[in-house]
MIROZA-179731 format. One record per residue (C-alpha): residue in three letters; z, x, y. Coordinates in Angstrom, 2 decimals. Each point is the difference from the previous one (the first is absolute). Layout:
BEGIN
ALA / Z / X / Y $
...
//
This chain:
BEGIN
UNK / 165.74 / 103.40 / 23.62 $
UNK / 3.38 / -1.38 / 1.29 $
UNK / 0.44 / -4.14 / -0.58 $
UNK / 0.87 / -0.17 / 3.22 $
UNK / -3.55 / 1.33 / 1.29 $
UNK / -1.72 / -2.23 / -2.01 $
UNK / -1.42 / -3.66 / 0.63 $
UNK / 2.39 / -3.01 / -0.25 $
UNK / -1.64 / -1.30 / -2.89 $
UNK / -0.27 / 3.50 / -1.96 $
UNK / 3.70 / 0.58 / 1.40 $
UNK / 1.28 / -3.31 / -2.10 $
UNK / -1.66 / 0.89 / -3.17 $
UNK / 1.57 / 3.33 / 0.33 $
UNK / 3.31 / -0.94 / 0.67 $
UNK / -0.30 / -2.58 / -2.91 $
UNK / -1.20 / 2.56 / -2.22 $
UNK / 2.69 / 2.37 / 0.78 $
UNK / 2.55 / -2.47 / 0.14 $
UNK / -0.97 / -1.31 / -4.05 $
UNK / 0.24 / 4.14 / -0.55 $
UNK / 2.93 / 0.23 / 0.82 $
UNK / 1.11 / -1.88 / -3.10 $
UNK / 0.59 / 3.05 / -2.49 $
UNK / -0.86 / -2.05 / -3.01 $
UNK / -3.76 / -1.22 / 1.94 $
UNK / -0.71 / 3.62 / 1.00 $
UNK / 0.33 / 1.60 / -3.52 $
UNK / -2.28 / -2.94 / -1.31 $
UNK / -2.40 / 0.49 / 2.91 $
UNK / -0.43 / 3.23 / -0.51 $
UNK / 0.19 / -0.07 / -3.95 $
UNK / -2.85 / -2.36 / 0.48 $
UNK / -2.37 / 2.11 / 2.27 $
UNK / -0.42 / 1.88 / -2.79 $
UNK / -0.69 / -2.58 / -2.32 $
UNK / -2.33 / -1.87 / 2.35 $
UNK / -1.54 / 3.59 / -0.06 $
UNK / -0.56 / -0.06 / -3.21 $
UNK / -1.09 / -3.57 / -0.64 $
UNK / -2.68 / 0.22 / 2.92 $
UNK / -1.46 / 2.79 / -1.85 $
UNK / 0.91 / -1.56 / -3.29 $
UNK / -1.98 / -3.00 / 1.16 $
UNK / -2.81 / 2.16 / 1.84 $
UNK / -0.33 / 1.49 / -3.84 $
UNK / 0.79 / -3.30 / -1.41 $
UNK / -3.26 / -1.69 / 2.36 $
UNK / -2.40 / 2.85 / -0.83 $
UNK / 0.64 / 0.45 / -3.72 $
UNK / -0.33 / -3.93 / -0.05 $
UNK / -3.47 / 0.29 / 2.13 $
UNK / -1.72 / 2.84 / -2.10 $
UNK / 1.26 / -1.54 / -3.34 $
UNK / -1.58 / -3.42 / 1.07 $
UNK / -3.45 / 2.00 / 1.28 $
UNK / 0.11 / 1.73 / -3.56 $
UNK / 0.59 / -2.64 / -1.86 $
UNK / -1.83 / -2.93 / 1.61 $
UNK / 1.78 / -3.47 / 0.41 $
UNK / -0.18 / -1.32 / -3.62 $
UNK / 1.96 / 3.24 / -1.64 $
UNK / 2.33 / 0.31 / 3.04 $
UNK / 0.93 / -2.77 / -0.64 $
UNK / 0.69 / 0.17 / -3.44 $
UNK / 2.25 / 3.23 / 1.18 $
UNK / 1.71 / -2.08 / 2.93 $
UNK / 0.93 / -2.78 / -2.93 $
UNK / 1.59 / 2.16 / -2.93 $
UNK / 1.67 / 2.40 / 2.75 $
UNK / 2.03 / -3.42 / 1.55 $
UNK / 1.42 / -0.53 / -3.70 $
UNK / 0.85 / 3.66 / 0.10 $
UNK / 1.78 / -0.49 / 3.01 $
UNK / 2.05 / -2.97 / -0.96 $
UNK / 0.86 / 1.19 / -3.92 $
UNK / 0.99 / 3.50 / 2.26 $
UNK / 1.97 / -1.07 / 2.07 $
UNK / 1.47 / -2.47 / -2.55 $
UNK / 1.10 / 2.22 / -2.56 $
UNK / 2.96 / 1.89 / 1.52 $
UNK / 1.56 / -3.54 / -0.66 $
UNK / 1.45 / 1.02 / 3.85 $
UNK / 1.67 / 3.26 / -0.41 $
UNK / -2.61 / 1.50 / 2.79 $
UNK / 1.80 / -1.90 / 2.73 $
UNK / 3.36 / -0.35 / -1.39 $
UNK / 0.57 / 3.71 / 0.32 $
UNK / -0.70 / -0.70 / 3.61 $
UNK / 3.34 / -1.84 / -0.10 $
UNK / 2.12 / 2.30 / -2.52 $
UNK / -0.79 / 3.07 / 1.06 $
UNK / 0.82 / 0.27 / 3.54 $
UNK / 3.14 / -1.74 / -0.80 $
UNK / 0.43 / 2.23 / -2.98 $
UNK / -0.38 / 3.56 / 2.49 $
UNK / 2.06 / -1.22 / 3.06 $
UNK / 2.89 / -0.71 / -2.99 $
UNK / -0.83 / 3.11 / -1.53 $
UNK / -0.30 / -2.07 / -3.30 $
UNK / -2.03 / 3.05 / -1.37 $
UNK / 0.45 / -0.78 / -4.01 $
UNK / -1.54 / -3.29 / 0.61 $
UNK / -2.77 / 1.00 / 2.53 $
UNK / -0.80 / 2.48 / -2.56 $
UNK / -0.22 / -3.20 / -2.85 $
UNK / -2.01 / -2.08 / 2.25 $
UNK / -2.36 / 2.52 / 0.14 $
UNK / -0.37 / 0.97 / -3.28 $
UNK / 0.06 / -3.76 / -1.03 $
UNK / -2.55 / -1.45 / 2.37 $
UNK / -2.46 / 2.59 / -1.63 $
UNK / 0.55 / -0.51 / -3.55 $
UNK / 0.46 / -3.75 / 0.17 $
UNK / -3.37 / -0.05 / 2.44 $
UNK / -1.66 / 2.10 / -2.60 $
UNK / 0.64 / -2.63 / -2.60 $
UNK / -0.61 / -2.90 / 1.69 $
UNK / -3.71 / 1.56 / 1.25 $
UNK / -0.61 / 0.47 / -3.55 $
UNK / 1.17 / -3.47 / -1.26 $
UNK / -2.22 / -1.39 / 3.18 $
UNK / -3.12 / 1.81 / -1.19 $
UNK / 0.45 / -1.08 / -3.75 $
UNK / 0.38 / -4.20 / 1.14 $
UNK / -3.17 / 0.93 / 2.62 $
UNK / -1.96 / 1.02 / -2.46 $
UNK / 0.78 / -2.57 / -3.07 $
UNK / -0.80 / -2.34 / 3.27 $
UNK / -3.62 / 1.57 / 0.42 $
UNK / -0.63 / 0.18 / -3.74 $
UNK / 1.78 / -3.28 / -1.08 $
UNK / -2.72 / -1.86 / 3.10 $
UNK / -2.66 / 2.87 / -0.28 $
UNK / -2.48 / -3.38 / -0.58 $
UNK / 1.27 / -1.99 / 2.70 $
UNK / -0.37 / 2.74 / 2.65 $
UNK / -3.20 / 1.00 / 1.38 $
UNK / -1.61 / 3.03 / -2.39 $
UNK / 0.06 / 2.28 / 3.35 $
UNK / 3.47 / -0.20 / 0.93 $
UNK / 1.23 / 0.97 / -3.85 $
UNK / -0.10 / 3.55 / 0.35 $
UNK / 0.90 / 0.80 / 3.18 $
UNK / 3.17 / -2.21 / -0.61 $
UNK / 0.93 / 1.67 / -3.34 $
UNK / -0.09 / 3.47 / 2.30 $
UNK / 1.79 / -1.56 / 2.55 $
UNK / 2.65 / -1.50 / -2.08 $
UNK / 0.47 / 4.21 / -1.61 $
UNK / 0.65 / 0.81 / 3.86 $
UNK / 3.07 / -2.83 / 0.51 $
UNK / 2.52 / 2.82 / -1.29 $
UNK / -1.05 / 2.50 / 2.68 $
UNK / -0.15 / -2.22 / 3.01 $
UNK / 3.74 / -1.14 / -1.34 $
UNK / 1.65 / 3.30 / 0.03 $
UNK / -2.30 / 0.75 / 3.10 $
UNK / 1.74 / -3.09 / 1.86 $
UNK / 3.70 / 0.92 / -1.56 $
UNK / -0.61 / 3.75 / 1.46 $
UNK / -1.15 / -1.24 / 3.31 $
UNK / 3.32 / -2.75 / 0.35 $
UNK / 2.02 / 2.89 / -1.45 $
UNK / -1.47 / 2.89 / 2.71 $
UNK / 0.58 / -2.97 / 2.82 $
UNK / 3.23 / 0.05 / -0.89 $
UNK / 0.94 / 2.80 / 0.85 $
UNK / -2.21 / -0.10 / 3.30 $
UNK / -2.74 / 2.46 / -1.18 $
UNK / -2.76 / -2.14 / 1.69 $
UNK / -2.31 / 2.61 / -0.48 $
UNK / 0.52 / 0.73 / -3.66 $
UNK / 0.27 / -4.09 / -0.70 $
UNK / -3.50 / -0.79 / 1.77 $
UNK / -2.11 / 3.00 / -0.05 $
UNK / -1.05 / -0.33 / -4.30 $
UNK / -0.55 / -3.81 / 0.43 $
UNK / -1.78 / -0.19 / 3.08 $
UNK / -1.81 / 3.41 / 0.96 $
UNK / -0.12 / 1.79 / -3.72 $
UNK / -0.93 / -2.83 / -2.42 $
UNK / -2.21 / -1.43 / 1.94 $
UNK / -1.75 / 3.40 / 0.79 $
UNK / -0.25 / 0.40 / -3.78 $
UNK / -1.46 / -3.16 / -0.68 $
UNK / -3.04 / 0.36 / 2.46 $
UNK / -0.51 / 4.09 / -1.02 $
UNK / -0.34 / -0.92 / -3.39 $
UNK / -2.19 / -3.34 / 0.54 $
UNK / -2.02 / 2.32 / 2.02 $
UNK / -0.72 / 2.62 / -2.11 $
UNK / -0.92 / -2.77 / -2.92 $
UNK / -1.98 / -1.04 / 2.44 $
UNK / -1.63 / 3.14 / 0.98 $
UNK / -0.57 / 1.15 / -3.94 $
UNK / -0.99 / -3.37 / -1.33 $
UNK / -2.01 / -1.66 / 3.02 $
UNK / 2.13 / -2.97 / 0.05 $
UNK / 3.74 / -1.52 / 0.02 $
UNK / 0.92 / -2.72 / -2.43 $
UNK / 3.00 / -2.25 / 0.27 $
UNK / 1.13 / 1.50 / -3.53 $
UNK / -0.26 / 3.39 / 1.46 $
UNK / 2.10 / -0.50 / 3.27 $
UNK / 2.79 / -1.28 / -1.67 $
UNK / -0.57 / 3.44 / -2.41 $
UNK / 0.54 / 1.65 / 2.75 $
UNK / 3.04 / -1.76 / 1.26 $
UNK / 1.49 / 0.27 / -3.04 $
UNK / 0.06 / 3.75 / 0.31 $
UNK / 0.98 / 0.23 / 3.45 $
UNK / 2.94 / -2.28 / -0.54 $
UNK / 1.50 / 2.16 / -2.95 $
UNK / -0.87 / 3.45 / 2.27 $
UNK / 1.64 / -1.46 / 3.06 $
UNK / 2.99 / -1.16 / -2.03 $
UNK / 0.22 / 3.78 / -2.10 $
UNK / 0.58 / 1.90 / 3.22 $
UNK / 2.15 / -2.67 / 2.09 $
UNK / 2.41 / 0.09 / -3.05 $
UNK / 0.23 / 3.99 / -0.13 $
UNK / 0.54 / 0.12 / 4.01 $
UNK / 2.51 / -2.85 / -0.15 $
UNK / 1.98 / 1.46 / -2.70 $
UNK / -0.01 / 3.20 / 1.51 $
UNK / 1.29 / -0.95 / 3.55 $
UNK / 2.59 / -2.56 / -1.23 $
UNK / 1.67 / 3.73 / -2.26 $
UNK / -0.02 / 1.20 / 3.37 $
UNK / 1.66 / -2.82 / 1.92 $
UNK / 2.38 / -1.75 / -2.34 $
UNK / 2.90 / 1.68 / -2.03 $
UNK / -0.44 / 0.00 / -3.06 $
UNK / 1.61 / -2.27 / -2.11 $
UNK / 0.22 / -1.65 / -3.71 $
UNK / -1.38 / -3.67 / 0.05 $
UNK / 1.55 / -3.08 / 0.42 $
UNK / -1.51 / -2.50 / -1.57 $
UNK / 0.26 / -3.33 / 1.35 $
UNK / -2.97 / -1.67 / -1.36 $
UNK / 0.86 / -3.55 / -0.29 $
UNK / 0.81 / -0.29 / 3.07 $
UNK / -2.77 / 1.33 / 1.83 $
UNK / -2.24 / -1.76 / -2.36 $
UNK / 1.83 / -3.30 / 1.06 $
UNK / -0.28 / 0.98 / 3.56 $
UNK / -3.98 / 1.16 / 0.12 $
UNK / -1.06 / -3.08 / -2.09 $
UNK / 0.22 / -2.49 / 3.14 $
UNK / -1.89 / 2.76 / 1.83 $
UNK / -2.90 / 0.15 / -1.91 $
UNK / -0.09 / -3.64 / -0.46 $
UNK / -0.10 / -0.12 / 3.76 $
UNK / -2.70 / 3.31 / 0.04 $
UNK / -2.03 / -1.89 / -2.82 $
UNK / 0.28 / -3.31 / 1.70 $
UNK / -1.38 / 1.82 / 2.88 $
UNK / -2.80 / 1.55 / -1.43 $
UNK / -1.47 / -3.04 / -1.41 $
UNK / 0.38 / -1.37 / 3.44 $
UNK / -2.26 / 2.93 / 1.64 $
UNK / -2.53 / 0.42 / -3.19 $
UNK / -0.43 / -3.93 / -0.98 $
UNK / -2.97 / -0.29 / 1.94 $
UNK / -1.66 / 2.96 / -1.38 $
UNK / 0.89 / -0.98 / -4.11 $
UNK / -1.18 / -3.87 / 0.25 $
UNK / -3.03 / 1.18 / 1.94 $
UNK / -1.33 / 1.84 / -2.94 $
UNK / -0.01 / -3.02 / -1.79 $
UNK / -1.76 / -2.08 / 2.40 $
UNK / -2.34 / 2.67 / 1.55 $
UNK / -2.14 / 3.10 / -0.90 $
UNK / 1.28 / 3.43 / 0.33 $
UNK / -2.16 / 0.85 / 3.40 $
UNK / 2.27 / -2.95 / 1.36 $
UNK / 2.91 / 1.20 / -1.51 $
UNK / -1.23 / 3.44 / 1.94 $
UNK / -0.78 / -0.98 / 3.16 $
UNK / 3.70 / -2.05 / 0.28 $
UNK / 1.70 / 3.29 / -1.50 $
UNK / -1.36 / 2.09 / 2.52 $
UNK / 0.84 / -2.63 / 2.47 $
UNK / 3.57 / 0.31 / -0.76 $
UNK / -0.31 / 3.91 / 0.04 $
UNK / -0.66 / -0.53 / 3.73 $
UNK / 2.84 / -2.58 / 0.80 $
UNK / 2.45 / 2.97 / -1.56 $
UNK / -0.86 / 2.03 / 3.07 $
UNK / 2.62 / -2.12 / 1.66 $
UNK / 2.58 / -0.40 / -3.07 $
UNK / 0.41 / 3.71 / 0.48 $
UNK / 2.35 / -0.15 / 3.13 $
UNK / 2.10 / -2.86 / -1.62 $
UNK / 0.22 / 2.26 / -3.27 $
UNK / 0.70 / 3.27 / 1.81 $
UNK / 3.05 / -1.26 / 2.47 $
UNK / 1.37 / -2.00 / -3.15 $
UNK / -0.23 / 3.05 / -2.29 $
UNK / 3.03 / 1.88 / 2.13 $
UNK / 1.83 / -3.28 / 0.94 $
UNK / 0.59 / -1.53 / -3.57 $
UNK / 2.96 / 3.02 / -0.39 $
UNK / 1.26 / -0.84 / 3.42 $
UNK / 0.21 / -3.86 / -1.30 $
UNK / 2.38 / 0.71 / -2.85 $
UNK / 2.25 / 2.56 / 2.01 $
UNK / 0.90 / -1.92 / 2.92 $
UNK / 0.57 / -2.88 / -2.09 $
UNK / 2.52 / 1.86 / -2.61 $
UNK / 1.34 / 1.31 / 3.26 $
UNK / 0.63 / -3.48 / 1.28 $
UNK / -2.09 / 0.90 / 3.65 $
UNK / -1.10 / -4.02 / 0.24 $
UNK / -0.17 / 0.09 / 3.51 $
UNK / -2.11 / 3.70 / -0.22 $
UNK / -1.77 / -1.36 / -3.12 $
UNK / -1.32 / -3.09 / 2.59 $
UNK / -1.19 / 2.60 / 2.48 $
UNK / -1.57 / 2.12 / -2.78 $
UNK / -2.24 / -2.97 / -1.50 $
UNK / -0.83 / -1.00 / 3.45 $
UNK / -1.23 / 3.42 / 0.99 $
UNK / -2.01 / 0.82 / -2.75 $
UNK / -1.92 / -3.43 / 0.28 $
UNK / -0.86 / 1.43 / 3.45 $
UNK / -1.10 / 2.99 / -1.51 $
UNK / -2.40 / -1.68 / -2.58 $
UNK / -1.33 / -2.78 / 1.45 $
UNK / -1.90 / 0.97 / 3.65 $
UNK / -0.72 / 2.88 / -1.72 $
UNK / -1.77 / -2.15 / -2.39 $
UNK / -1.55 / -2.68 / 2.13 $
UNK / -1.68 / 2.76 / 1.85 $
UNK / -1.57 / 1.40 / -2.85 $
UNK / -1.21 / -3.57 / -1.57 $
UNK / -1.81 / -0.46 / 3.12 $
UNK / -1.76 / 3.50 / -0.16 $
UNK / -0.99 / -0.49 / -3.30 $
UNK / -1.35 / -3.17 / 0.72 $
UNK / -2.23 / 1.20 / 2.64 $
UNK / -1.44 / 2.74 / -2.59 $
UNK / 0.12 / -2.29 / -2.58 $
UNK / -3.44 / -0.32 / -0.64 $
UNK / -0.78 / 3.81 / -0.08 $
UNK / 2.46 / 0.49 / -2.22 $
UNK / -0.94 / -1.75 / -2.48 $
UNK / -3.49 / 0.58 / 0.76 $
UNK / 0.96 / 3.79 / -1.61 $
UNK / 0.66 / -1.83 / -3.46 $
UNK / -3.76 / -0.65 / 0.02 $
UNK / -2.23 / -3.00 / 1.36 $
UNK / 1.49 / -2.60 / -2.39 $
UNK / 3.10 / 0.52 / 1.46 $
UNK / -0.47 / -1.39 / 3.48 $
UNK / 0.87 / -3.39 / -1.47 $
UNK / 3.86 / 0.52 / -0.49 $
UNK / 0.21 / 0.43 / 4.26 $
UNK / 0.98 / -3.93 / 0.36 $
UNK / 2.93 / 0.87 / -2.42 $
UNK / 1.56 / 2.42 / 1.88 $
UNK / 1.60 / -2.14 / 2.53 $
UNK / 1.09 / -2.78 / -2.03 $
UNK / 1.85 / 2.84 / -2.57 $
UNK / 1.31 / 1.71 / 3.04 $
UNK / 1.87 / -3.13 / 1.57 $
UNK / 2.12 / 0.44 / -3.56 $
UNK / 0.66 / 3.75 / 0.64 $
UNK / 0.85 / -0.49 / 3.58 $
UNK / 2.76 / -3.29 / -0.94 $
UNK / 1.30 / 2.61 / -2.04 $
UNK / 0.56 / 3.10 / 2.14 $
UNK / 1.58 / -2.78 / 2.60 $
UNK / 3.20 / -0.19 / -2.03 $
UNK / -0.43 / 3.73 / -1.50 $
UNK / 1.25 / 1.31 / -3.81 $
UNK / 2.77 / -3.02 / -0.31 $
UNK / -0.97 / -0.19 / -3.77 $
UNK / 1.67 / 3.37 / -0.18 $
UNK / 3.20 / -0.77 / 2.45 $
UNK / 0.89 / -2.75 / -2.71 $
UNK / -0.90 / 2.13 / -2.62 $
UNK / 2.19 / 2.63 / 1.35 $
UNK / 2.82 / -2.46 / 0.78 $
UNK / 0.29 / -1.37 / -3.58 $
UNK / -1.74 / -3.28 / 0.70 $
UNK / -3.39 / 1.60 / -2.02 $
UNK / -0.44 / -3.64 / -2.51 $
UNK / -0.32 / -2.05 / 3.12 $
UNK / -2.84 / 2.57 / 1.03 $
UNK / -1.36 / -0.55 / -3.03 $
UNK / 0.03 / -3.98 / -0.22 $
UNK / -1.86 / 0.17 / 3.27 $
UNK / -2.29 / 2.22 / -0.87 $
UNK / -0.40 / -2.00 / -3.48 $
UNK / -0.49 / -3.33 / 2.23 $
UNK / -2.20 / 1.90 / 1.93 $
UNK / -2.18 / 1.12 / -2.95 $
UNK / -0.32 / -3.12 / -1.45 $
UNK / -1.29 / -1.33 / 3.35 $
UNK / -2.87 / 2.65 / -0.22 $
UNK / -1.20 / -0.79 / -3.21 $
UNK / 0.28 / -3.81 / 0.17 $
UNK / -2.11 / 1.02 / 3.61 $
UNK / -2.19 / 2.03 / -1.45 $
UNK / -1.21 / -1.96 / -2.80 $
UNK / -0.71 / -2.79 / 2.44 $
UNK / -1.54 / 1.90 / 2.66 $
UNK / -2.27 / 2.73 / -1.59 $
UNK / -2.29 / -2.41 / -1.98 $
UNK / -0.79 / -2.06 / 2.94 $
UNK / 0.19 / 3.12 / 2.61 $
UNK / -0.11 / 3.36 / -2.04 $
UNK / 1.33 / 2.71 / 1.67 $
UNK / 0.87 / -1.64 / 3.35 $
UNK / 2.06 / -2.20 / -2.10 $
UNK / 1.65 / 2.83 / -1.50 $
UNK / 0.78 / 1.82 / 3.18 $
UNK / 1.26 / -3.86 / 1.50 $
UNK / 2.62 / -0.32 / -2.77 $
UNK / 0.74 / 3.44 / -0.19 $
UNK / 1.22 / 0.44 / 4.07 $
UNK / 1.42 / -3.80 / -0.50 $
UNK / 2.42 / 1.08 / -2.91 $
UNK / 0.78 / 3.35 / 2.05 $
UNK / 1.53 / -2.27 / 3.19 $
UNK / 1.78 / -2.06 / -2.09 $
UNK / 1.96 / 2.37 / -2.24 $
UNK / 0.20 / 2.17 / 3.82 $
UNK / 1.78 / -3.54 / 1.44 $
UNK / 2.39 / -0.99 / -3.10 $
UNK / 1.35 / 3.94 / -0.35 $
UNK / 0.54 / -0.46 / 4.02 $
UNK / 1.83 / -3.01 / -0.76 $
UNK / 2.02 / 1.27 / -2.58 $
UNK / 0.69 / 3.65 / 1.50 $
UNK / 1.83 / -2.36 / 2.88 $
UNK / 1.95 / -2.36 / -1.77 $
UNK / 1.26 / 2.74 / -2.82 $
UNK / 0.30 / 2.89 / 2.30 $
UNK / 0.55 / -1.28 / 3.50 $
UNK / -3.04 / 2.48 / 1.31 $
UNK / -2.69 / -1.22 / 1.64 $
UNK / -3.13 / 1.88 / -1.30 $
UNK / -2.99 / -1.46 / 2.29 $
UNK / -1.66 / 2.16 / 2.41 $
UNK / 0.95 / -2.28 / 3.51 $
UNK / 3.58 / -0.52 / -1.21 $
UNK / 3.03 / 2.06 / -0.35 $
UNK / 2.96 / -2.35 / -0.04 $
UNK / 2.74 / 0.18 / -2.76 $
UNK / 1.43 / -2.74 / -2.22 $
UNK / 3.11 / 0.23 / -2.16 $
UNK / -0.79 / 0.26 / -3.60 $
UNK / -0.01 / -2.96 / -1.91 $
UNK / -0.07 / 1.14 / -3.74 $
UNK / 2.06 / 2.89 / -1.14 $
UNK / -1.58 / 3.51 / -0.07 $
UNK / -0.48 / 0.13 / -3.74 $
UNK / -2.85 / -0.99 / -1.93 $
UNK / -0.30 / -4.15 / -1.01 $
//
């Protein structure tokens, strides 16, 4: 239908739509990121059922146990690449449009080897950890965390090969073994345990994981290698090591600091609460990522855009950039919080009847999500820009607020204190990065403004 045939109201959203096409930078993302919304709604479809017949299989108390251990799998994971899964984001898009192809081909090889040791050094220190306290930790979480702390490697490399596929803008080939394959694995084998043994334990699950995770990783790595032969020239590698090293560290300070921010809740709650608590607030969360998915699959494309038109010196096209893709996330978002909300209760009425009593959490953990997606992926336009240790003393401030929160809140109110101080922290770190993104980069990254400030700090890094 032609905009001009259509009504007024219909007409402006077109014409707005069109007119934020026409940037060429917005329209490659936009697209880029249909098919990664594609593949997170059915990532998170697969994600939502796995998590549904695991929890029916399982019952409560052992999913629980499963939700627990897989968070420190998670965090250790994503951890261990020490950063080199998102600085690649940065070096190697600079590294192809210079046609810097000794050192693309170094990064590469590095951020594999380097990744594989650190997994390995991670999974060594996890498990001293779990033997070293095996008597102060509950006797049912032992084993499964000794398994899970033998799957930290392949998660790493799993994470590097996704940041390294991103790169390069293979969305599909990033996000298809993490979020459609792996989890896939994990339920087929759970189920057939299930089927031959009459019943899922925690220590199985996280079995099963464990060989989906190093499956998954085998054949991303053989169709990664093979499609970067066939795109990049060939060339001996560069090795700059100690530099990339000193550029990832901030990152993963700032990716670590981050994680404890989103998975506090869920680690002091085991202490404090059973596993069926620890359950039903897992799955919870599992819900409230139905709306993280549109933040995470818009970000995914623009993070690349971020560093180019900033090396390119575009300020006045990086402003329009941020501003558009805020668009793009947030209503987006806000629509879908509200739908879930409505279905909240069914939803987690799927988990099992137990369940039911995470629905008051929803709305309190969404208010965090939805501060968040109102100033979009900022944390990765400083990141991008050099400014990547601020990121991470927010982030650190930001932590520290949820734990100090947490410990407070979730004796007195269990898990609605956890979800309080979890969305609380989430605003906060949202406002200061807001804060800071204006007064170090002149851009105003909030979803009602759009104005532009001179820079007060120098581009580089403090």
């Amino acid at each position: 239908m032609d905009a001009s045939v259509l009504p007024h109201p219909l007409k402006r959203i077109g014409e707005t739509v069109t007119a934020r096409l026409a940037d060429g930078h917005l329209a490659t993302v936009v697209r880029g990121a249909g098919l990664v919304m594609g593949i997170r709604i059915a990532g998170s479809a697969i994600a939502l059922l796995s998590q549904v017949l695991l929890a029916r299989w399982m019952g409560a108390f052992e999913y629980g146990i499963f939700a627990y251990v897989w968070v420190w799998v998670i965090i250790l994971g994503i951890l261990a690449p020490m950063g080199f899964g998102t600085s690649t984001l940065r070096f190697v898009p600079d590294y192809t449009i210079n046609r810097k192809w000794r050192r693309l081909a170094g990064i590469l090889d590095a951020s594999w080897r380097v990744v594989a040791v650190l997994g390995a050094a991670f999974m060594a220190v996890g498990l001293l950890a779990v033997l070293a306290f095996r008597n102060e930790i509950e006797p049912y979480y032992v084993l499964p965390l000794v398994l899970a702390m033998l799957c930290v490697p392949g998660f790493a490399l799993g994470d590097t090969l996704e940041g390294t596929a991103r790169a390069f803008g293979w969305v599909g080939l990033a996000y298809l073994p993490a979020y459609i394959v792996r989890p896939l694995g994990i339920v087929l084998i759970g189920g057939l345990i299930y089927l031959f043994a009459g019943k899922l334990t925690g220590v199985a699950a996280v079995a099963g994981a464990l060989a989906a995770t190093f499956a998954t990783l085998a054949v991303q790595r053989i169709v990664l290698s093979r499609r970067i032969a066939r795109t990049v020239p060939k060339a001996k590698p560069y090795l700059h090591t100690k530099y990339w090293i000193g550029a990832s560290m901030p990152l993963v300070l700032a990716e670590g600091l981050y994680l404890v921010l989103l998975n506090t809740d869920i680690v002091l709650l085991g202490y404090f609460v059973d596993p069926d608590h620890v359950g039903i607030y897992f799955a919870t969360t599992r819900i409230v990522n139905l709306i993280v998915f549109i933040y995470f699959a818009v970000a995914a494309l623009a993070v690349p855009k971020f560093s180019e038109l900033h090396a390119a010196g575009d300020h006045d096209g990086l402003q329009r950039f941020v501003h558009n893709i805020i668009q793009w996330i947030f209503w987006p978002t806000l629509a879908a919080a509200a739908v879930i909300l409505l279905g909240g209760r069914f939803a987690l009425g799927l988990f099992g009847q137990d369940f039911n009593a995470g629905f008051p959490l929803l709305a309190v953990l969404m208010l965090g999500f939805v501060a968040r997606a109102s100033t979009g992926p900022i944390e990765y336009l400083l990141n991008m820009t050099g400014h990547q240790n601020i990121t991470s003393a927010v982030y650190g401030g930001a932590a520290a607020l949820n734990i100090g929160l947490n410990l407070v809140l979730v004796p007195q109110f269990g898990l609605m204190g956890a979800a309080a101080a979890t969305a609380t922290a989430l605003i906060g770190a949202s406002f200061c990065l807001f804060v800071i993104v204006r007064r170090r980069l002149g851009i105003t990254a909030f979803v009602f403004g759009s104005g532009v400030r001179t820079p007060s700090i120098s581009g580089e890094s403090k």
